[in-house]
N, C-alpha and C positions, 0 to 999 in steps of 0.2 A: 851637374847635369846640363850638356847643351839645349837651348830654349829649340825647338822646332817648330815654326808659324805656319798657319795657312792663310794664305794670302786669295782672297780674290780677287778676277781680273773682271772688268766692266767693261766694254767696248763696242762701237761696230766689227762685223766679224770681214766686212770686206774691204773696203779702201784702207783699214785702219790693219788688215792682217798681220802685216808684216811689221810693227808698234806694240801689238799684240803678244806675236812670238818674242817678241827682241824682250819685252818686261817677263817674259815667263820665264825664258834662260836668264835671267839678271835675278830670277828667286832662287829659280835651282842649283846657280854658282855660287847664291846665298846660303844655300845648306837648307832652304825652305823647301814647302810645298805648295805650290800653285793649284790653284781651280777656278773651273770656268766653265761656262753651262753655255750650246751652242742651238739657237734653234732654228728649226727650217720646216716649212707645213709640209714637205715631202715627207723626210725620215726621223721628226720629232713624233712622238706621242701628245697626246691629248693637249692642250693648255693646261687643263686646272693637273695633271700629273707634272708636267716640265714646271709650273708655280710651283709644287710640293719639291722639286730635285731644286729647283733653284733656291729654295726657301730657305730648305736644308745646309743647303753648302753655303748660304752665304751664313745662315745663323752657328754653323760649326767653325768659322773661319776666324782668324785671330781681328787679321786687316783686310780694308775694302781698297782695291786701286783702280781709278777711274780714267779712263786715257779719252781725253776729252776732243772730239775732233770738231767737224762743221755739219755733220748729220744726228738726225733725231733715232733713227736708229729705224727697224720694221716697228709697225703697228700690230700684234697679235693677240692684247687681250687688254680689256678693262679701258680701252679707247686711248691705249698708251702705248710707249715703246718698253721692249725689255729694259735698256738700258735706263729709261727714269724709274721703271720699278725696283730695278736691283739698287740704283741709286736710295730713294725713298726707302727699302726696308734697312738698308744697310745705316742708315740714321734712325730708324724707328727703332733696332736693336742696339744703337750705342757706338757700334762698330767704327776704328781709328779710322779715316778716310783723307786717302792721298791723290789730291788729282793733279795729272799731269797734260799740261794741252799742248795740241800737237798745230806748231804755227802755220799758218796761211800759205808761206814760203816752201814747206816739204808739201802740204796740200798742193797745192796750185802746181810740183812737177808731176807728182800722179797724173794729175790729169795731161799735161804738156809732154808727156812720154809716152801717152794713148794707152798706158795700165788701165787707167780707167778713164768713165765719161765724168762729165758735170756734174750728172745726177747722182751719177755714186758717191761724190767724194763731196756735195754741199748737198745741202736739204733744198727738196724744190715744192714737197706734196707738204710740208705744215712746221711752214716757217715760224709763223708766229706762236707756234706749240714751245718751239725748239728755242727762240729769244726766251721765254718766260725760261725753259728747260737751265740753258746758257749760266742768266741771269741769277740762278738762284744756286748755281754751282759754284761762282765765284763771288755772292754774294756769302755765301755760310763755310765757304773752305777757303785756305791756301792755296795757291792755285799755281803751279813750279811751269814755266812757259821751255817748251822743248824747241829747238832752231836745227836740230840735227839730231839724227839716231843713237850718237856715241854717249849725246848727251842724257839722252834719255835712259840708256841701261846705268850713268853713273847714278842719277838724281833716284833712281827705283834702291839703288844699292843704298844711297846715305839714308834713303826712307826708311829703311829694313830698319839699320844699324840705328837708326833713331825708334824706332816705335821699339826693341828688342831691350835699350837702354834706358828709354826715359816713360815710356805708356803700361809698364808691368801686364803686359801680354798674358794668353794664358799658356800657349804655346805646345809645341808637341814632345815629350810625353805631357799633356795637358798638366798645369800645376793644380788642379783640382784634384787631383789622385793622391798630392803629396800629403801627406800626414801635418804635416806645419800647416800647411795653405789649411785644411781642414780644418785645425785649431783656433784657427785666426777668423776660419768663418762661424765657426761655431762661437767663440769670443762676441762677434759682432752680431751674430744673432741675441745673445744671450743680453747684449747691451740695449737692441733695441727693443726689445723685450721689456726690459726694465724701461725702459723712456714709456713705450706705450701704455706701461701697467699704470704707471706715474698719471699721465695724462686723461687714459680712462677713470683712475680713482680719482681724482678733483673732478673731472663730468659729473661720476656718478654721484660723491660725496654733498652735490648741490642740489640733489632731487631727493623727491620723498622716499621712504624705507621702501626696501622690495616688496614686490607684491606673492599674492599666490604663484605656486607651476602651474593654476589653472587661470591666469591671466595669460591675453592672447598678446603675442606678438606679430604684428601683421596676420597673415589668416594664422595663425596655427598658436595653440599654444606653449608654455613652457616643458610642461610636461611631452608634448607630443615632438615639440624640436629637439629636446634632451633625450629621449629616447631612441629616435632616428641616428643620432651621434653616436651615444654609447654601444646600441645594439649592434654596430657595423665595427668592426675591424679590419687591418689589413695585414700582412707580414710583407718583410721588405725583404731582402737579400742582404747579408752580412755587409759587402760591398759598398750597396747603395747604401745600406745606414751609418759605414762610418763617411761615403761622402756627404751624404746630407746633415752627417752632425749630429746624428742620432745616438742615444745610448743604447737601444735597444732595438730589435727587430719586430715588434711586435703591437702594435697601439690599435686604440679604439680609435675614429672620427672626432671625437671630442680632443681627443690628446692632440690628434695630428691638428686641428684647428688651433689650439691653444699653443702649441708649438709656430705655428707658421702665420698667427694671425696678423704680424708684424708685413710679413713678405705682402699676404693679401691685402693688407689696406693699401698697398704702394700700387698694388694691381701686377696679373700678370697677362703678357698679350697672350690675344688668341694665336697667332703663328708659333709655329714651333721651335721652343727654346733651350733653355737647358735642361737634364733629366729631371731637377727636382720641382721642377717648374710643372712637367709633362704629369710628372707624380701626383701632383696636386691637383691638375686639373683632370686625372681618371679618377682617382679616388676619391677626391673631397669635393671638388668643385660643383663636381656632376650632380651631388646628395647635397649640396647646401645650397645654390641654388633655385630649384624649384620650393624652397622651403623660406626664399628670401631674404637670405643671409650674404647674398652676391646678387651686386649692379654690371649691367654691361655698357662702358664708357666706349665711343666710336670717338674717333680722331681722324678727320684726313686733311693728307701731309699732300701739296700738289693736289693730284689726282686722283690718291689710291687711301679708300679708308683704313684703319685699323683698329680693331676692337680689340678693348682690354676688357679681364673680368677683375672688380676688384670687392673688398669687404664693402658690404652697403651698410645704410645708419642703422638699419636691426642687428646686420653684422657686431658690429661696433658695441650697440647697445647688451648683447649677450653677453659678449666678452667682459662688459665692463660689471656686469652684476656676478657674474663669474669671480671676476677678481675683487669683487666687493665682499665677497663670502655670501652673497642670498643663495648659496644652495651650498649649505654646509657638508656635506659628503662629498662636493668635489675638492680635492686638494691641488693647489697651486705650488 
């Protein structure tokens, strides 16, 4: 099966236009597919909607490519430019990232050909935004220096043919669909699983014998948090259960916890990620939660926070009396 990527593009959308087009036809001659989120306070919608489209596309997208020029880009939300935040999430989600910068040399004729002014094509309104910006782009990436346009569609070309080869992509028809790819995640789930189970049993194995289900854990007790679990259910879609590695379509809260308690303690972000992710946090996240069995960890990266929810120490502690056997009717 040929791999099919989505690529997205990062840029200013005006002095850099034409850098822009020229890397979107060097995916499409790739057999890829390109995307690109364009905004304008005329004919965009909202901020926090064009955050949600841009969120989407970049977290659907295989690779991030950055075409780095001498502008900080517009200012339209969260006291930034799009282009550091598309930067910023596209490393907050993992995403392979190739930036390509475009020399001084094609700069400086833009403007000597009267295409454009000064200010279009250098940052004049927040320089010292766009140094710290600069600086941290080629401080944490590779950074391929362009001298010419022809160069630039070749260097986009070997990046493909490198991330296609050597970064195991997920790519289009997504390899999550595939039957193997599922096996191998359900495999690794099943491994960490067993690590955690490991880890929680020596924790628990050093404390005194479990207590009553009418000992409380944070406000609530055993009894009352064990009931919230079990009494809820969800069904999945055939589909979804065998991408997410499931045997069955059918489980309580408690199952889908014990199942994925692994996932949660790594934490998942709040921006929206992959379906099984999205899964977890309408049906389980939302019920465990307010019950204290989930912390919310903020991180920010540059300028722009990001919260994860992940398994808190009651979390943990559940899990682990769980797998100790203190509540003989649940079966592991």
């Amino acid at each position: 099966m040929e791999k099919k990527m989505q690529v997205y593009i990062s840029s200013g959308f005006d002095a850099l236009t034409e850098e822009h087009e020229l890397v979107k036809q060097a995916i499409l001659d790739a057999n890829h597919f390109p995307s690109d989120l364009y905004y304008s306070e005329d004919t965009s919608p909202s901020v926090n909607i064009h955050m949600g489209l841009m969120t989407r596309l970049i977290t659907d997208s295989d690779v991030f490519i950055l075409i780095l020029g001498e502008k900080f880009g517009p200012s339209f939300f969260m006291n930034t430019s799009q282009v550091n935040y598309e930067y910023l999430l596209a490393r907050e989600l993992n995403k392979p990232i190739f930036v390509f910068r475009i020399s001084n040399d094609i700069l400086r004729t833009k403007v000597d050909s009267g295409a454009f002014s000064l200010e279009e094509v250098y940052e004049s309104h927040h320089r010292a935004r766009f140094r710290g910006f600069k600086h941290r782009i080629t401080s944490q990436n590779a950074v391929l220096n362009i001298n010419h346009l022809e160069q630039l569609k070749t260097y986009v070309m070997r990046s493909l043919s490198e991330a296609e080869v050597h970064l195991g992509l997920n790519g289009w028809i997504r390899a999550e669909k595939h039957p193997a790819y599922q096996e191998v995640e359900k495999l690794q789930r099943e491994l960490e699983k067993v690590k955690s189970k490991q880890q929680i049993l020596i924790r628990e194995t050093s404390r005194p014998a479990p207590e009553s289900r009418q000992t409380k854990l944070g406000d609530f007790t055993y009894e009352e948090i064990l009931y919230a679990l079990t009494s809820r259910s969800i069904n999945i879609d055939e589909d979804d259960a065998r991408e997410f590695g499931l045997d069955k379509t059918h489980l309580t809260l408690l199952e889908l916890l014990i199942e994925y308690h692994a996932l949660l303690a790594d934490g998942i972000p709040e921006v929206k990620t992959k379906p099984l992710d999205e899964m977890l946090k309408v049906h389980l996240v939302k019920v465990i939660q307010p019950l204290g069995l989930i912390e919310v960890t903020q991180q920010t990266i540059g300028e722009i926070p990001f919260v994860t929810k992940k398994l808190s120490a009651n979390g943990f502690t559940l899990i682990g009396k769980i797998y100790s056997g203190a509540f003989k009717e649940i079966n592991i």
